[in-house]
N, C-alpha and C positions, 0 to 999 in steps of 0.2 A: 500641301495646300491644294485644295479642290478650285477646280475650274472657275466654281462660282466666287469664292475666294479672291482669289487672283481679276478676275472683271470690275470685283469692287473696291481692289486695290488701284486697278488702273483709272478706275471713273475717279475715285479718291483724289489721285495722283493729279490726273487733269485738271480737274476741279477746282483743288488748291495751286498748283504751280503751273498750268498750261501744259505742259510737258506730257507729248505721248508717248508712251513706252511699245516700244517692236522689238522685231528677233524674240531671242528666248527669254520671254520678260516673266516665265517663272522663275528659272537659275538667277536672274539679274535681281529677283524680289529676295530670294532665297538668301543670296549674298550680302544684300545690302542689310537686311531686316534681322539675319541672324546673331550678330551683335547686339544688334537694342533688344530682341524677345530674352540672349539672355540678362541684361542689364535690368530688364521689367519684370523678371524671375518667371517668365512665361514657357511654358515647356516645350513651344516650337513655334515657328513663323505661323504657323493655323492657326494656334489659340491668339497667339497676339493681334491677328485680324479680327478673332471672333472677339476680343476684348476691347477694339476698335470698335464695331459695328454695336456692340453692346451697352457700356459704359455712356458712350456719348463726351470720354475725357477729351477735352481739347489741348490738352498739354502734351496727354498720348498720340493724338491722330497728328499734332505738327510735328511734334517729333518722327512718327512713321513719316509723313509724307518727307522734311529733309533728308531722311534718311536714303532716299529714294533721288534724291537730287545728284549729278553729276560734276561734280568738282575738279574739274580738271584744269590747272593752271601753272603757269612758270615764269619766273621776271623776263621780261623782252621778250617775252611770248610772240611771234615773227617779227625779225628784223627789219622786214623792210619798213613793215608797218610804223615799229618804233620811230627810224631812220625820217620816213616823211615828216611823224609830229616831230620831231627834233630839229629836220632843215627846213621846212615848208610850214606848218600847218600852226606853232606854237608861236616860232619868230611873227609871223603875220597878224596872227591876232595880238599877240602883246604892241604892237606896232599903232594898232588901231587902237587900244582899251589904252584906259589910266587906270590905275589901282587892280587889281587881282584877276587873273583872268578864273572864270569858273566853270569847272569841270566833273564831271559826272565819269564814276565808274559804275556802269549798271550791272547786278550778277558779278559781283568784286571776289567770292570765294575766297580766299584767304588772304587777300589782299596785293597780292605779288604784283598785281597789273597800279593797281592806286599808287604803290612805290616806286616801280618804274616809271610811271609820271613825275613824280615828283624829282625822282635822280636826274632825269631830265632836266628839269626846272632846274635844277641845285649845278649840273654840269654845263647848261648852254654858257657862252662866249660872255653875254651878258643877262646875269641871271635871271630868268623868269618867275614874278609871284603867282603861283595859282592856288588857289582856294579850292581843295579837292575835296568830293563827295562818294562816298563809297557805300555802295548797299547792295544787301542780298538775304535771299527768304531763308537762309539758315543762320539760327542765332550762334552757334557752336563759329563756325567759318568767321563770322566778322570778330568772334571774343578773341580768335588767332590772330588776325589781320591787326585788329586792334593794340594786341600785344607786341606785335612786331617782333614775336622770336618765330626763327624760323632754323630747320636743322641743316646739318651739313648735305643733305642730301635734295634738299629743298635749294638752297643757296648755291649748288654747283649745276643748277638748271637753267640756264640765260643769261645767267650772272657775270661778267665778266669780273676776273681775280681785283681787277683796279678799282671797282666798283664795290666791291666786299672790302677791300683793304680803306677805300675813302667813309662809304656810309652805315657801316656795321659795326658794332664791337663786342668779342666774345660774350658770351656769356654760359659760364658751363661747357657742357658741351654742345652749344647752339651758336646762334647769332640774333644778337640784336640791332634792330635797324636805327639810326644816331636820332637822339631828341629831335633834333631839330626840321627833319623829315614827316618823323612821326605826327609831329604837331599839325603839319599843312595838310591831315586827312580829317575828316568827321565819318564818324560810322551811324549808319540807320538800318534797323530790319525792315526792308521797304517789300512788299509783294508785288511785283509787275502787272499780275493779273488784275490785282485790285483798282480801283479808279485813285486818281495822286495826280497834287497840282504842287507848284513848286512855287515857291513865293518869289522869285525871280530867276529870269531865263538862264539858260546854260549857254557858255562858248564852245565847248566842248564837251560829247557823248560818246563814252566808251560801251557798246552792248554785243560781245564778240562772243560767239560760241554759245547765244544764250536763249534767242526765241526760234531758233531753224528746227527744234524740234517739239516747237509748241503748233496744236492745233489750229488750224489753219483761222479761222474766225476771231481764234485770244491772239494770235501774233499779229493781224492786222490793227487791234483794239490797241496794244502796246505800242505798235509802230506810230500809230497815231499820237498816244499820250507824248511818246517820246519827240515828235516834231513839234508838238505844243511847247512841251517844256525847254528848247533849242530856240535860239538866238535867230534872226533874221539873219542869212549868210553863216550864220552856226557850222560846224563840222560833225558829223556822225561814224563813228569808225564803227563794223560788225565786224564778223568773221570773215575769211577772204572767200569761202565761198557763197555767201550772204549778198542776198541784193537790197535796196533800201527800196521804197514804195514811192509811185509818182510826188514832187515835191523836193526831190533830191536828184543831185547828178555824180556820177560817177567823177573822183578826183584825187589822184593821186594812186597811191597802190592800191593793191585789190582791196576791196572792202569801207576804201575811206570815200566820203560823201559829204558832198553840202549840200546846204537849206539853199533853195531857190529865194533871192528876195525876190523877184518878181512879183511871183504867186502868193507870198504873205498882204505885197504891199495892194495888191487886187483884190484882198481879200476882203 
């Protein structure tokens, strides 16, 4: 792949998912892309860009660009994190709400973080109802999530044995995660970068690991969308080394955040 190649992979990349790519982001393109060039019967990562650039397919270029997307995820993906929403942060708001409380997995990947919510919910003292929303810009990741099968090697990453033994059941040689879990998720291909209003506010925002490598002007535009679509006193959980933007306070373990009312109700 030629220089020029590779720059218009990256503008590509930006463009549609925020996301800057650094380090060796030829090998990183080369890796990611050399799968679907052979799946498109393309005879290297060059021509698949040059049939990008050409074509004008949009089935082709979403497909390259998730391709390009970083999917990295595991159930209880840090504990401490989980640990707060489960003693602190879930208790309280079901305290305050009547009927469901509602919650946002932003950039959900396969799903693993939307079910650890929910086992949550299903395991507090007194159970919690939440109404989960689960979205991410690749369609493949949510048809996973969706399905709820996940393999053994997927399931012994966060998972604790009590937790697979209560909300799973074989299937093959996988696991399926129990109907009745499944059901408290809805899935959407939603794109961050794009503008999106939510027909009513969230109590809870999951966005961890997801806009710290978006360019700096699209990750503020998001931050934004996401405080709009957040509850007055709302909670925001990111990554633990993620800061939220004025309008939020640091609360609880690294990364977890509330909505200031103050500032809304001034507003």
């Amino acid at each position: 792949m030629s220089p020029g190649d590779l720059e218009f992979l990256c503008a590509l990349v930006r463009a549609r998912s925020g996301l800057v790519l650094t380090g060796e982001r030829g090998f990183f393109a080369e890796t990611r892309l050399s799968p679907l060039a052979r799946r498109e019967g393309a005879a290297s990562v060059a021509d698949l860009v040059q049939r990008v650039k050409i074509a004008g397919d949009d089935r082709l270029l979403r497909a390259v660009v998730e391709a390009m997307l970083i999917q990295e995820t595991s159930f209880f993906r840090d504990r401490e994190v989980f640990a707060t929403l489960a003693e602190t942060v879930l208790p309280s708001l079901a305290a305050a709400h009547d009927g469901p409380l509602r919650v946002w997995s932003a950039g959900c990947a396969f799903g693993q973080e939307a079910y650890s919510l929910a086992m949550l919910a299903a395991d507090a003292p007194q159970r919690i109802a939440l109404d989960i929303f689960a979205s991410d810009l690749s369609s493949a990741a949510l048809e996973k999530g969706e399905s709820g099968l996940y393999t053994h090697f997927e399931v012994q990453r966060g998972l604790p044995i009590r937790g697979l033994l209560r909300h799973f059941e074989p299937a093959d040689d996988a696991w399926r995660i129990a109907p009745d879990l499944r059901q408290m998720v809805r899935w959407r291909r939603l794109n961050l970068v794009d503008e999106f209003k939510v027909s009513k506010p969230f109590d809870l925002i999951l966005c961890r690991n997801v806009v710290d490598g978006f360019y700096p002007a699209i990750r503020a535009k998001v931050f934004e969308r996401l405080e709009h679509a957040l509850a007055p006193g709302g909670w925001l959980v990111l990554g633990a080394r993620e800061t939220a933007p004025d309008g939020f306070v640091a609360a609880g373990a690294a990364g977890i955040f509330r909505r200031r009312i103050a500032l809304v109700a001034a507003a």
